[in-house]
C-alpha positions in Angstrom: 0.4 6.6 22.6 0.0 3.4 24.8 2.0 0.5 23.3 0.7 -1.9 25.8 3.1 -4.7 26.9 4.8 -6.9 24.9 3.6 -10.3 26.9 0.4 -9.6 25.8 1.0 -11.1 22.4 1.8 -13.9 23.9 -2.0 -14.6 25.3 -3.0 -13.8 21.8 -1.0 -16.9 21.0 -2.4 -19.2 23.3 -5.9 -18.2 22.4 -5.4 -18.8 18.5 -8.9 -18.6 16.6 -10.5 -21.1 14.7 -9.1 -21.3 10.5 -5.7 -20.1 11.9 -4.1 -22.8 10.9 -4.6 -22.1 7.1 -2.8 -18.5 7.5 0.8 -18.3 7.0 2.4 -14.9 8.3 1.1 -11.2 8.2 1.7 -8.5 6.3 1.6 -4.7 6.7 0.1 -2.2 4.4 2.1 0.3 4.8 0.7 3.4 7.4 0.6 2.7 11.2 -0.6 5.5 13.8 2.5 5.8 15.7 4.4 9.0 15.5 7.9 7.9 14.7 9.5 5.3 12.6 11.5 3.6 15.6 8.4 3.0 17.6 6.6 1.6 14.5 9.0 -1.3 13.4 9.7 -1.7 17.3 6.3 -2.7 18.4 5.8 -4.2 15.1 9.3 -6.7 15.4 8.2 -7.3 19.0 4.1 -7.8 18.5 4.7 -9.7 14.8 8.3 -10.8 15.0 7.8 -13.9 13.7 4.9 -13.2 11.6 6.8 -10.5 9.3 8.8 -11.1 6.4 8.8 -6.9 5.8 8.6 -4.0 8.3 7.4 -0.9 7.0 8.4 3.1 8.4 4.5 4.0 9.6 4.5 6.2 6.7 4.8 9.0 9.6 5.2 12.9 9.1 4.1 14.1 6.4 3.5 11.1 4.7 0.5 10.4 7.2 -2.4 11.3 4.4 -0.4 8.7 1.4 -0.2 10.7 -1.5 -1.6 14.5 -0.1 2.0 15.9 0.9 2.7 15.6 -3.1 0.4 18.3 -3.9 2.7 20.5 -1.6 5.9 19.2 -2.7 5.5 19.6 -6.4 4.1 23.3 -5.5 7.2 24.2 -5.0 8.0 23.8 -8.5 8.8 27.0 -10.7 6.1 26.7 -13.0 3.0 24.9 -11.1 0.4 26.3 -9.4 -2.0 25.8 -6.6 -5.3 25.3 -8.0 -7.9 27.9 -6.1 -7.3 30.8 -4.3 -7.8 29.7 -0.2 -5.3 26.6 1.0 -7.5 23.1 2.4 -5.7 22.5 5.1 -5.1 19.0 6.4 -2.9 18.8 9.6 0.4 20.6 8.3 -0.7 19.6 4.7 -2.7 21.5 1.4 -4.8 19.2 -0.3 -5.5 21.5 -3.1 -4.3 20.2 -6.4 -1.5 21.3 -8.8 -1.8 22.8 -12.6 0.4 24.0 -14.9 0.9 27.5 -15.1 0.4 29.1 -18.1 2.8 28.8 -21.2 4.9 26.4 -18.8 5.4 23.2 -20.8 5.8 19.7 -18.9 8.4 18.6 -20.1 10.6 22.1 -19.0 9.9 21.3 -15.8 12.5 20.5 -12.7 10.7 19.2 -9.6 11.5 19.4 -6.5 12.7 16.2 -4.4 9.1 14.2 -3.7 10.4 13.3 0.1 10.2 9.4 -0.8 13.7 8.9 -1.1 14.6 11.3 1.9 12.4 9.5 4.3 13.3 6.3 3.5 16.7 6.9 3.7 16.0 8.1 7.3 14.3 5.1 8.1 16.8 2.9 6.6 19.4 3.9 9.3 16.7 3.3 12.2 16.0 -0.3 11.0 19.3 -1.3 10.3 20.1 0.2 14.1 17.3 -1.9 15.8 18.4 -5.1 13.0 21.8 -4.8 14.8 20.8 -4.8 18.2 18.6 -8.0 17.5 15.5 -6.2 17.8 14.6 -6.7 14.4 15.0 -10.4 13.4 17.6 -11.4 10.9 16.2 -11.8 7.5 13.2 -9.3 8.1 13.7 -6.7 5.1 12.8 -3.3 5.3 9.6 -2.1 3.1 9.2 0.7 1.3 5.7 2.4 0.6 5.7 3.8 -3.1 2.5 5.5 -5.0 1.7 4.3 -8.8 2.2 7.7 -10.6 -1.2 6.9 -12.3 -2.3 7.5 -8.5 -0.6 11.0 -7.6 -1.5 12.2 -11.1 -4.8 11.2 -11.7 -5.4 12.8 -7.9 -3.6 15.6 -7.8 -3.3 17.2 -11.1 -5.7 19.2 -12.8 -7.1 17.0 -15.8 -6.1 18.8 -18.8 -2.4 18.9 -17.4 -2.8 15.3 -16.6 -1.0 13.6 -19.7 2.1 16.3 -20.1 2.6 15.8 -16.5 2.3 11.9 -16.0 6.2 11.7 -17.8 7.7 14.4 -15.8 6.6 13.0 -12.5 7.0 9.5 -13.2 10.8 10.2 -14.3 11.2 12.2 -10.5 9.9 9.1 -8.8 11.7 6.8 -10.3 14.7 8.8 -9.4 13.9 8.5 -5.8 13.3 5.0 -6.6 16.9 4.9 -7.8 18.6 6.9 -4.9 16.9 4.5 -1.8 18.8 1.6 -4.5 21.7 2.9 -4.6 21.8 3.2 -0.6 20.4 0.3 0.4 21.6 -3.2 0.2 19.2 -5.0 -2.1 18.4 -8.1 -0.2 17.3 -6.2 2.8 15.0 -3.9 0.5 11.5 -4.5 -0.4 9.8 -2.2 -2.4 5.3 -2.2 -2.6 3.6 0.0 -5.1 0.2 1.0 -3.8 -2.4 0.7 -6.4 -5.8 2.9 -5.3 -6.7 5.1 -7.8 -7.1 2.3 -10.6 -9.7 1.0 -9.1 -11.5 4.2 -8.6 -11.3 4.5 -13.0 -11.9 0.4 -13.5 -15.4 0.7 -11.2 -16.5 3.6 -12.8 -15.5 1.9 -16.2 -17.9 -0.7 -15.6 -20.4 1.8 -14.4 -20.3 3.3 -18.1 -18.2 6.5 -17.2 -16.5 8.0 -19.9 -12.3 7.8 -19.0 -12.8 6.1 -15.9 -14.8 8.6 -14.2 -12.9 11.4 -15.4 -10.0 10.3 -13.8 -8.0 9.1 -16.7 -6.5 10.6 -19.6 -6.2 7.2 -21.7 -9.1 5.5 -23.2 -8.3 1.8 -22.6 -9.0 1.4 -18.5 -7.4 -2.2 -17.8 -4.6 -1.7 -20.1 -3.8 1.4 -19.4 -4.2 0.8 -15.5 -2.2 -2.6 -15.7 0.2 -1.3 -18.1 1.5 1.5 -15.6 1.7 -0.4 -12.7 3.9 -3.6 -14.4 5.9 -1.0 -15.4 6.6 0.5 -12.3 7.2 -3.5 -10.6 9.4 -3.5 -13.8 11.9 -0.6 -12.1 12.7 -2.6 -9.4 15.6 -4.8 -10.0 15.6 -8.4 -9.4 17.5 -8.4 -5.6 15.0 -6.6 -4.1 11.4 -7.7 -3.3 8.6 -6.4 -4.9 4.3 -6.3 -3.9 1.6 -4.7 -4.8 -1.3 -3.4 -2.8 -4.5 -3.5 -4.2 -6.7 -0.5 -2.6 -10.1 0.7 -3.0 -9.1 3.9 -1.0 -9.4 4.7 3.2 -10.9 8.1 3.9 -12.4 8.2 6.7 -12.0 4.0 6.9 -14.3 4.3 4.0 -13.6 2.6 0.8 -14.4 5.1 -2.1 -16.5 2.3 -3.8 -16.8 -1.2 -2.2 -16.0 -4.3 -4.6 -18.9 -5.9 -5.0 -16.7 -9.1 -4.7 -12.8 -9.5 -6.2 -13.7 -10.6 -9.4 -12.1 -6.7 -10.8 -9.2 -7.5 -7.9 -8.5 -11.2 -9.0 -8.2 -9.7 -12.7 -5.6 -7.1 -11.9 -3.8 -9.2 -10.1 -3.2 -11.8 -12.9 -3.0 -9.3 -15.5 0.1 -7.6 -13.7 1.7 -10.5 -12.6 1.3 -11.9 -16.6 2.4 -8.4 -18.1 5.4 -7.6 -15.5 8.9 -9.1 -16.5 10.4 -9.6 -13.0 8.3 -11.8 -10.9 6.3 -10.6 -8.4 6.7 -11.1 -4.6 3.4 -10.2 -3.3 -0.1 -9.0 -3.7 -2.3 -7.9 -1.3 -5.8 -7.0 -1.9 -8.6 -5.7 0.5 -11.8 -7.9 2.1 -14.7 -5.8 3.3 -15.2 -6.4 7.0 -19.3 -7.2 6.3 -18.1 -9.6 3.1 -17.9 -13.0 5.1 -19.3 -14.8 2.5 -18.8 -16.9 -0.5 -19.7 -14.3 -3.3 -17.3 -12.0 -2.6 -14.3 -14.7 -2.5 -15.5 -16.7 -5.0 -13.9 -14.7 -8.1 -10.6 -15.6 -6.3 -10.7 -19.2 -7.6 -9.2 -18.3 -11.2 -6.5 -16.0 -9.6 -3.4 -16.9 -12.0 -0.5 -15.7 -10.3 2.9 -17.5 -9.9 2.9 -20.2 -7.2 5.7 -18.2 -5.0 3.7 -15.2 -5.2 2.4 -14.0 -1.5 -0.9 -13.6 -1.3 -2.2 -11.5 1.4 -6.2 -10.7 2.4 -6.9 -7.8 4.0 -9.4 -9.7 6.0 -8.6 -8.2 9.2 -10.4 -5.2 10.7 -10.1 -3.2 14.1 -13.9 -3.3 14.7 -14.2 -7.4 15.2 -10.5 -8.1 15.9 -9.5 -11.8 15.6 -13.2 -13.0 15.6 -13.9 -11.5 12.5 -10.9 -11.8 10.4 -10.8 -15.8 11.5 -14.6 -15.9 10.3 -13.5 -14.6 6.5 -10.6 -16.6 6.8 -13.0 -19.7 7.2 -14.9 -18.5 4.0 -11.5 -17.7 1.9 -10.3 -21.2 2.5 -13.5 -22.5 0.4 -12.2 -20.4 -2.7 -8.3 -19.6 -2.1 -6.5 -22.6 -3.2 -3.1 -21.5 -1.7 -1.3 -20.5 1.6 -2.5 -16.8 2.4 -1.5 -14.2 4.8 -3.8 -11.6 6.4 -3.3 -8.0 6.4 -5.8 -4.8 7.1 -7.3 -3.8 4.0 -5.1 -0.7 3.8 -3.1 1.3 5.9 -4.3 1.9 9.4 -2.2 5.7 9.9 -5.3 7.4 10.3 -7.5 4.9 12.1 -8.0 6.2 16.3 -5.3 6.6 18.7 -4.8 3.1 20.3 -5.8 1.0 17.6 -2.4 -0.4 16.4 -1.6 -2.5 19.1 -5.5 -4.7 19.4 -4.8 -4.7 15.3 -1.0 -6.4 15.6 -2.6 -8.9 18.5 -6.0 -9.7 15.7 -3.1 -10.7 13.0 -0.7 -12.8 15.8 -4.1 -14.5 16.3 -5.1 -15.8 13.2 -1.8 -16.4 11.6 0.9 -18.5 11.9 4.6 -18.2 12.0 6.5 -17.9 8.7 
């Protein structure tokens, strides 16, 4: 893929957009479309150096699809099964879901390894490397992309399987949770929990739909949702850095429902960071790139989160560059009343071939050092 040059962030620099001056650092979500880890936390250290607190892997490999390459791993599993007959093939992926096969109990279960652990131990000895040499500043830790279980499950498990499962499976990601831990030095570990699929069951909640859409196998949607995920934050010990990303999906560069503002984002966010027992590090939550106005930003005025919380808005988009993330950040300002970062609204693994580099240039624009 073309990298372009690294000078070229420099022009991006001297042609900093309007409402820049509010934006403290960048953040990224997590997927990039490069096909290796060393070229993705190169070009990112050189394009957003000094805008980075966290360098992510690019989620590359299997990983490229978030959460699809689970479905494959836990197939392996004596006792689960494929659900159909005829594989859906994504890339080297099967998207079709898991069930319990029958007379198999949950809890007998032994999964396989989920490849979280593996692949960030991978990526561990590449960052560190490029750290050494210098190309990595000093102080820049190295992120680490997790799933909520609530997310794999409620996705890729057949419903009725869904609530025997959700211990098993939580229990094997927190033990690949445990080994990246126990290899890597805490205060050069950060560690993001991507929250998607609870805002798929919260908007269909407040459509009326019984258990979140058919999604969930618990009755109470916010506690249940909130719940999970403070518990998940809850497994990260204090050393290491902790976020959440707030998601409303990314098929296709599609959202699966778009927020009709952040009122449902603002509340999860201060539910979390009131029912969590470790503080929080950072939230980042998505801005639709047509939602430039007040409305959608307004909800964002009773955010109660800590004070050294990071906020991040996923304000900008490949489509409009700098231009348009600088105009939301001019609306934000009206309704934020804190330092903000920007990010994409999610992950950009899957966006086209050539896109990453305009994307790192849009956030150096409109954002200034940390």
């Amino acid at each position: 893929m073309n990298q372009g040059h690294p000078g070229d962030g420099r022009v991006a620099d001297r042609e900093q957009t309007r409402g820049a001056s509010s934006v403290i650092g960048a953040h990224l979500v997590g997927s990039i479309n490069f096909d290796d880890a060393e070229t993705t936390m190169r070009t990112a250290a050189e394009r957003l150096g000094d805008r980075l607190k966290r360098i992510p892997d690019g989620e590359v490999g299997e990983r490229f699809h978030w959460i699809v390459f689970q479905a494959d791993r836990l197939g392996r599993a004596e006792g689960i099964e494929r659900v159909g007959d005829t594989p859906i093939p994504l890339r080297m992926l099967d998207m079709r879901p898991v069930r319990l096969s029958d007379g198999v109990r949950a809890a007998d279960l032994e999964l396989p390894p989920l490849g979280y652990a593996e692949a960030a131990l991978e990526s561990w000895e590449v960052f560190a490397r490029l750290q050494g040499e210098g190309v990595i500043p000093a102080g820049t830790r190295f992120q680490v992309s997790l799933p909520t279980p609530l997310g794999v499950i409620g996705s890729l498990v057949r419903a009725e399987d869904r609530e025997a499962f959700e211990p098993v499976y939580e229990s094997a990601l927190a033990g690949e949770l445990e080994r990246l831990l126990a290899a890597i030095p805490h205060d050069r570990l950060a560690i993001q929990w991507d929250a998607a699929l609870e805002f798929a069951m919260i908007e269909a909640d407040a459509r009326g739909a019984a258990r979140g859409g058919g999604y969930a196998w618990f009755d109470d949607i916010w506690a249940g949702t909130v719940s999970r995920v403070a518990r998940q934050l809850d497994r990260v010990p204090a050393g290491v850095e902790v976020g959440v990303h707030l998601c409303y999906g990314d098929i296709a560069e599609k959202h699966f429902v778009e927020p009709s503002d952040t009122a449902n984002l603002t509340r999860f966010a201060s539910l979390v960071a009131r029912a969590a027992a470790r503080p929080l590090t950072w939230v980042h939550l998505p801005v639709p790139i047509e939602r430039d106005d007040d409305a959608y930003f307004a909800p964002l005025e009773s955010l109660a989160i800590p004070g050294e919380t990071e906020l991040y808005l996923g304000l900008v988009h490949r489509e409009d560059g700098a231009a348009g993330a600088a105009r939301r950040i001019e609306t934000a300002r009206r309704h934020v009343g804190r330092p903000f970062g920007v990010a994409t609204e999610c992950g950009f693994g899957r966006a086209p071939e050539g896109a990453a580099i305009p994307l790192f240039e849009a956030h150096r624009a409109v954002s200034a050092a940390w």
